[in-house]
MDAnalysis code that builds the backbone (N, CA, C; Angstrom):
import MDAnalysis as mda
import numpy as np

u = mda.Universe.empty(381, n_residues=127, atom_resindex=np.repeat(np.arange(127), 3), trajectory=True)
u.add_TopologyAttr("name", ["N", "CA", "C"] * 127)
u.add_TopologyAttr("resid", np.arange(1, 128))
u.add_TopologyAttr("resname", ["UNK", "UNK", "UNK", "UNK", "UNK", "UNK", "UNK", "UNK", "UNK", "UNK", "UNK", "UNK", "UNK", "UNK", "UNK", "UNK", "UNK", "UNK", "UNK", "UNK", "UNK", "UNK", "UNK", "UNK", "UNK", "UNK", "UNK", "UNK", "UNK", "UNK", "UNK", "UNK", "UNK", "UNK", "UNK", "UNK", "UNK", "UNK", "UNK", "UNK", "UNK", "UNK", "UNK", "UNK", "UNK", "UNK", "UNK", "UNK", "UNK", "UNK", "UNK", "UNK", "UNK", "UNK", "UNK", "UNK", "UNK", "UNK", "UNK", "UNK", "UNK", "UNK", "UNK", "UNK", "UNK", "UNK", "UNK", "UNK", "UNK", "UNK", "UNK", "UNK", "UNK", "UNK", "UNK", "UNK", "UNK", "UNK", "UNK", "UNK", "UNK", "UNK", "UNK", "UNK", "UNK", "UNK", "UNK", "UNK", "UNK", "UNK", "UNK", "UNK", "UNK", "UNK", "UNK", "UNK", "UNK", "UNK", "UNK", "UNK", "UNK", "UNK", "UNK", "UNK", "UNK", "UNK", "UNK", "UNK", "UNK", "UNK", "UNK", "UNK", "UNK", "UNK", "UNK", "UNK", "UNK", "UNK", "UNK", "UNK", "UNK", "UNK", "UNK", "UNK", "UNK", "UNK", "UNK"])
u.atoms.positions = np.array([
    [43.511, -54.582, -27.795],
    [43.379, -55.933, -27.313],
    [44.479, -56.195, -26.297],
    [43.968, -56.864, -24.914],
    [44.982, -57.175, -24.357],
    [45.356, -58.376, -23.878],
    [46.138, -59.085, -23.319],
    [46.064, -60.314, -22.874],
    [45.410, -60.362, -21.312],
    [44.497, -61.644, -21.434],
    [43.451, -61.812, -20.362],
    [44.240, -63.194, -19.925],
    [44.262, -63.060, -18.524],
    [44.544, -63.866, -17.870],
    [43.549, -64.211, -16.810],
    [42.875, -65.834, -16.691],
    [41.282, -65.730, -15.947],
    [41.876, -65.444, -14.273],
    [40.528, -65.055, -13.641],
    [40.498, -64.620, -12.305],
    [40.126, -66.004, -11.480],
    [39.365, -66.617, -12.108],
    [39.086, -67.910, -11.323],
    [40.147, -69.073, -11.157],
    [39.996, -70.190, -10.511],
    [41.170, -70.720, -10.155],
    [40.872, -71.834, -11.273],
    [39.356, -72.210, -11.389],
    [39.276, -73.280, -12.229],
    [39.606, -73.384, -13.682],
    [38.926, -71.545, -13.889],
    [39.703, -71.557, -15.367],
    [41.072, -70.907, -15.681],
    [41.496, -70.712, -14.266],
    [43.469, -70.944, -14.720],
    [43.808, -72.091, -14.868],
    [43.514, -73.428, -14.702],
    [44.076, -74.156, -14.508],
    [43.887, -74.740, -15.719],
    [42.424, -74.700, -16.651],
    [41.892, -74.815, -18.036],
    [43.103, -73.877, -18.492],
    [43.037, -72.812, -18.377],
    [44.372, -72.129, -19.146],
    [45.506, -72.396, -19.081],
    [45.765, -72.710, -18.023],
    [47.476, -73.671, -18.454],
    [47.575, -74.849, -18.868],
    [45.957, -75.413, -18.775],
    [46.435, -76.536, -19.796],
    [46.228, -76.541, -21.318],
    [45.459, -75.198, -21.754],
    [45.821, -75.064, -23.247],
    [47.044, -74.365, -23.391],
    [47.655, -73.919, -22.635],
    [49.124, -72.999, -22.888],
    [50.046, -74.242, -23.096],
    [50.126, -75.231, -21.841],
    [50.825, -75.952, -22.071],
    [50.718, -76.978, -23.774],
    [49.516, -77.721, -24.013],
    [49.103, -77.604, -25.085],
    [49.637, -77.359, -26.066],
    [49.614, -75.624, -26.509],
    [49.855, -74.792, -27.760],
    [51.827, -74.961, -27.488],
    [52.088, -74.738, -26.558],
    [53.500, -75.459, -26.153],
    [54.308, -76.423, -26.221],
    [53.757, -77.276, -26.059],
    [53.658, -78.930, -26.708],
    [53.855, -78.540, -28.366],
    [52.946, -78.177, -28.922],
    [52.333, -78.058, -30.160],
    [53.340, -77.139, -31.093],
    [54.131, -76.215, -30.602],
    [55.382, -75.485, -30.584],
    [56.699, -76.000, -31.093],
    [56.445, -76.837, -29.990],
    [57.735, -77.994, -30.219],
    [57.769, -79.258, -31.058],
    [56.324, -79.477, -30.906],
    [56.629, -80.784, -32.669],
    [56.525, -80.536, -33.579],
    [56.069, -79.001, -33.583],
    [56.365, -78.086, -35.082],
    [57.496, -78.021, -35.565],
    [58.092, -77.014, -34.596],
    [59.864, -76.205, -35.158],
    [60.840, -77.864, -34.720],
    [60.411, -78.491, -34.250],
    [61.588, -79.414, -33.206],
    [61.050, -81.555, -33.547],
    [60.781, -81.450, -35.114],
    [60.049, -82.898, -34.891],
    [61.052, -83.895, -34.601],
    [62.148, -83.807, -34.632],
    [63.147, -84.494, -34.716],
    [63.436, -84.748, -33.469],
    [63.698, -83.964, -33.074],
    [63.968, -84.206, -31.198],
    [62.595, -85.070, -30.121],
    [61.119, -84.660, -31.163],
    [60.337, -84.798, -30.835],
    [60.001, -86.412, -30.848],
    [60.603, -86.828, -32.192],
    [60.827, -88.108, -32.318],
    [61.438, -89.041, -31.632],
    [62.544, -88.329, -31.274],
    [63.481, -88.880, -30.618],
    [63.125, -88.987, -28.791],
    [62.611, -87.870, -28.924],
    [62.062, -88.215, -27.087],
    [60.928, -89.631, -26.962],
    [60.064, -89.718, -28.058],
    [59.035, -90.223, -28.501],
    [59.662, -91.737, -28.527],
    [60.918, -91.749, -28.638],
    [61.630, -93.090, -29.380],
    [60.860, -93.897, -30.565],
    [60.462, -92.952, -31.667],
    [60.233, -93.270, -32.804],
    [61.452, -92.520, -34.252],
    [61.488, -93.288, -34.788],
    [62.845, -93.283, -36.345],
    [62.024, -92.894, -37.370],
    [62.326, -92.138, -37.963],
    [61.704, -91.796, -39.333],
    [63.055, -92.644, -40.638],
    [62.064, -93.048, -40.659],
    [62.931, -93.954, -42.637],
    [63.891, -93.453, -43.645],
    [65.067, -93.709, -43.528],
    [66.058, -93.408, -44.749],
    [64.982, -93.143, -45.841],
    [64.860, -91.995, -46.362],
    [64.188, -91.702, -47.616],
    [62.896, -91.560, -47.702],
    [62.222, -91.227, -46.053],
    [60.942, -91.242, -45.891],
    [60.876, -90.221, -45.334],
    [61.351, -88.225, -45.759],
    [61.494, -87.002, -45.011],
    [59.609, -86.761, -44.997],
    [58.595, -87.321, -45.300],
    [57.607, -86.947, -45.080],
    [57.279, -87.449, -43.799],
    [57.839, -88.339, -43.249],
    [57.245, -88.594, -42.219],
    [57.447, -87.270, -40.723],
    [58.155, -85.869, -41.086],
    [58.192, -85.131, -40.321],
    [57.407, -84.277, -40.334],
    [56.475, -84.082, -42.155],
    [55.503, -83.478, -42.037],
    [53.870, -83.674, -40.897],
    [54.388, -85.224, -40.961],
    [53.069, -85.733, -39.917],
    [53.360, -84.776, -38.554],
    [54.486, -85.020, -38.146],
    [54.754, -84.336, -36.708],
    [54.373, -83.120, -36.938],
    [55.004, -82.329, -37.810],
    [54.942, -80.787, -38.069],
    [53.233, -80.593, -37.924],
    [52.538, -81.292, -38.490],
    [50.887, -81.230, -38.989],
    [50.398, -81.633, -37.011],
    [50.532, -82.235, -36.839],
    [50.530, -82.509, -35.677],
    [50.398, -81.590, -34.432],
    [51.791, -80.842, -34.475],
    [51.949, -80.177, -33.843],
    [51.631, -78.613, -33.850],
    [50.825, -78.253, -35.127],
    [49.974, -77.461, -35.441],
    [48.582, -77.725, -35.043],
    [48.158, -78.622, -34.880],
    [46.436, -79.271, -34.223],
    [46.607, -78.642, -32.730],
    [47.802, -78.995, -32.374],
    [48.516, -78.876, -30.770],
    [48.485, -77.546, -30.587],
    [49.073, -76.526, -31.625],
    [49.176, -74.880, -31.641],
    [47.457, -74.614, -31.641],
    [46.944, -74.859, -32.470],
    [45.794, -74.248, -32.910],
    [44.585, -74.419, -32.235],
    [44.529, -75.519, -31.643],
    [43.436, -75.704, -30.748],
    [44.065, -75.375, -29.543],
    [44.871, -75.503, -28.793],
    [45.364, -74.560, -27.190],
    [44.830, -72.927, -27.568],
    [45.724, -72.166, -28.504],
    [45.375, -71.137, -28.811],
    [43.996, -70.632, -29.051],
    [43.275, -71.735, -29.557],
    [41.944, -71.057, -29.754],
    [41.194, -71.220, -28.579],
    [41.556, -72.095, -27.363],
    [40.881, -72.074, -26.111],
    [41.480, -70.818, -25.249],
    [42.582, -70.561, -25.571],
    [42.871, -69.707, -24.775],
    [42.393, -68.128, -25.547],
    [42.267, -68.056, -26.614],
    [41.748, -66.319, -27.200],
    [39.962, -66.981, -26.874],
    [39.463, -67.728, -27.600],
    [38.291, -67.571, -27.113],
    [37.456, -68.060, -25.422],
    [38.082, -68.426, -24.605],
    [38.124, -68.861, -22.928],
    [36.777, -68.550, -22.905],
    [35.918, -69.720, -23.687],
    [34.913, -70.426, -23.573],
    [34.801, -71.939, -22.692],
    [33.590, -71.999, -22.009],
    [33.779, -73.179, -21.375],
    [33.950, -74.868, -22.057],
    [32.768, -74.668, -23.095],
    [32.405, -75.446, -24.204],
    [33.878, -76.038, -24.517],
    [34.571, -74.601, -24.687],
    [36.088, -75.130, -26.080],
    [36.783, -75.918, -24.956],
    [36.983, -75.256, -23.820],
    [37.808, -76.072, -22.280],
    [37.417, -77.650, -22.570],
    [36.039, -77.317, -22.232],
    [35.464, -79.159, -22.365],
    [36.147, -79.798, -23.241],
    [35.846, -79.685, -24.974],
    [36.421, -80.073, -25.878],
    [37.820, -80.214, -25.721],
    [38.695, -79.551, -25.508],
    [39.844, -79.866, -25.052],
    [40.309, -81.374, -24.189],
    [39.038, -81.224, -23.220],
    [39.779, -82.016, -22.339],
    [38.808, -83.422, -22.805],
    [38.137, -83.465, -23.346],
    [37.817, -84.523, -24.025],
    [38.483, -85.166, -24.883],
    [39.183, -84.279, -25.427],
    [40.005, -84.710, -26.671],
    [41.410, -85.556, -25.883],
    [41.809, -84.700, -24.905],
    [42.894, -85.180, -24.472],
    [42.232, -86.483, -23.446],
    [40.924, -86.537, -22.911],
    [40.804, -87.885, -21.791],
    [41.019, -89.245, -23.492],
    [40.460, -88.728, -24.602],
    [40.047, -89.670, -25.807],
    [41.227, -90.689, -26.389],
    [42.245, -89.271, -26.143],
    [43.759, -89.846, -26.372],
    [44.390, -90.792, -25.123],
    [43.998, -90.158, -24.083],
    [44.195, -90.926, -23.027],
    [43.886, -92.183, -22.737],
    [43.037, -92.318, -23.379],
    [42.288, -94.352, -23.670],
    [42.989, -94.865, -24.546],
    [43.276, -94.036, -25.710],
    [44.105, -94.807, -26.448],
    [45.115, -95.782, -26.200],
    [45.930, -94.214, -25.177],
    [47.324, -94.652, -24.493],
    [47.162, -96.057, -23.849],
    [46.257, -95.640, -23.274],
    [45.601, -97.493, -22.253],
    [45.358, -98.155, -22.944],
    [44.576, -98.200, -24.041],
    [44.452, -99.736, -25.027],
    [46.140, -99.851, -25.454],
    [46.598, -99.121, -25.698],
    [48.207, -99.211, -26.275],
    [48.831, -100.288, -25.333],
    [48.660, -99.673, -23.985],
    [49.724, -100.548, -23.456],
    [48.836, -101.653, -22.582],
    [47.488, -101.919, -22.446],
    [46.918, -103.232, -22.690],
    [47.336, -104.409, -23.399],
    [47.120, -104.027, -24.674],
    [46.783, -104.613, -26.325],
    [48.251, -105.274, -26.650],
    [49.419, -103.479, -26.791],
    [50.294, -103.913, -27.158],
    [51.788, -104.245, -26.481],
    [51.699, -104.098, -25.046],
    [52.711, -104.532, -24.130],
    [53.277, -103.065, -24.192],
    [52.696, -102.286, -24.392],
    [53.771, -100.807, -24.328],
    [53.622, -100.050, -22.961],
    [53.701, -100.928, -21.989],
    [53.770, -100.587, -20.594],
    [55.303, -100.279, -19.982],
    [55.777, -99.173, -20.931],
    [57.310, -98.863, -20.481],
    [57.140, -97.185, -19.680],
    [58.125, -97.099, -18.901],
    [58.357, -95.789, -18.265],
    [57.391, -94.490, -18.939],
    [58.018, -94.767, -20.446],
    [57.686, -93.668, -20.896],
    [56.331, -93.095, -21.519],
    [55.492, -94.399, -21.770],
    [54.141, -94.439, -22.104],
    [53.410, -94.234, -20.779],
    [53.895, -94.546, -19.576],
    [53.274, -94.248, -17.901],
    [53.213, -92.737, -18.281],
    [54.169, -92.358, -18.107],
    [54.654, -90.978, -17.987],
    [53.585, -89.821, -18.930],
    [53.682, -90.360, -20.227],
    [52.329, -89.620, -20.957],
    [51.317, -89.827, -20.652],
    [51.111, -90.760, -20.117],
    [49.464, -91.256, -20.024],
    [48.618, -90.194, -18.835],
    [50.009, -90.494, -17.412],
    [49.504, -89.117, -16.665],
    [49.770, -87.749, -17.048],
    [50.197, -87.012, -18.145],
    [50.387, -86.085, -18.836],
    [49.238, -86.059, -19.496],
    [48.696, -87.108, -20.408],
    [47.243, -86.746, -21.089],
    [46.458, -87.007, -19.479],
    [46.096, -87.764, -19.227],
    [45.203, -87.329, -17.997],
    [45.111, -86.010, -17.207],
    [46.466, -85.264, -16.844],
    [46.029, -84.522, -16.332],
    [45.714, -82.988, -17.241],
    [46.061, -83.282, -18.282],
    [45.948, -82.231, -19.672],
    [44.026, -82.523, -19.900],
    [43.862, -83.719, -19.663],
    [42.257, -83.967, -19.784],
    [41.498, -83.524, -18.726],
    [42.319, -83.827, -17.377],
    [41.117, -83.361, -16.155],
    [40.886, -81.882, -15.878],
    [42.602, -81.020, -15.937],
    [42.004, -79.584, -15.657],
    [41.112, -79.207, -16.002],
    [40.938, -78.923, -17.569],
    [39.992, -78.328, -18.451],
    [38.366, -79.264, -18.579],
    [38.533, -80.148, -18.028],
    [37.071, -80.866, -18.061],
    [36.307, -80.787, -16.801],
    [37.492, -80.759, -15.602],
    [36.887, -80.414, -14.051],
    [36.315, -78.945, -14.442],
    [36.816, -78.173, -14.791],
    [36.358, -76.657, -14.947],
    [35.155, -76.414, -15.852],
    [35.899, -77.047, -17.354],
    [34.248, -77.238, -17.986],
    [32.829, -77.513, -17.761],
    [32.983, -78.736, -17.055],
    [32.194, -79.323, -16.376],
    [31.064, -79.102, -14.642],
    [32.316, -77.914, -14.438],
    [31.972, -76.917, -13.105],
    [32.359, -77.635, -11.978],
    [33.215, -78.760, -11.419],
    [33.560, -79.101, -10.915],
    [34.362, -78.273, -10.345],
    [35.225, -77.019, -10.743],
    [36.207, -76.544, -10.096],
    [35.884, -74.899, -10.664],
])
């Protein structure tokens, strides 16, 4: 078995956005704390479960990048980037709804967007 890296441009770009992804997903595993902290969210004096959420989290993040990238199916690309445009609305009702229109919620929002468009332009055959 070797590592495949795609020839096309559309599905490199699907591939770096599940690398980046499983990368992401890396880091709120081994790193929830920091992860929190970039996040500017506190976990509770006496509430150490709340790092399992991140940890769990950031395994969804490992496991689905990784599985787009071993199986570099178009379908899974799509799904990907669906998942991430899905989160991406969220982000927007968030800072609609709840005034969370700060730097740092901008900043993810075009991070899930563009984590949503690679892999859905390509899925989709756009690119």
């Amino acid at each position: 078995m070797e590592f495949y890296f795609p020839t096309e441009f559309g599905e490199q770009l699907a591939f770096c956005s599940a690398a980046f992804t499983a990368l992401i997903g890396l880091f709120m595993m081994f790193a929830p704390g920091y992860t929190y902290r970039f996040l500017r969210l506190q976990v509770r004096e006496g509430y150490p479960d709340a790092y399992a959420v991140g940890r769990s989290g950031g395994g969804f993040y490992i496991g689905f990048g990784l599985t787009a990238i071993m199986l570099q199916q178009t379908w899974i690309y799509t799904a990907l980037g669906a998942s991430f445009a899905v989160a991406a609305f969220g982000r927007i009702l968030s800072i609609m709804s709840d005034r969370g229109s700060v730097w740092l919620n901008l900043l993810l929002l075009v991070v899930q967007v563009v984590l949503a468009a690679l892999p859905l332009l390509y899925g989709l055959g756009y690119i």
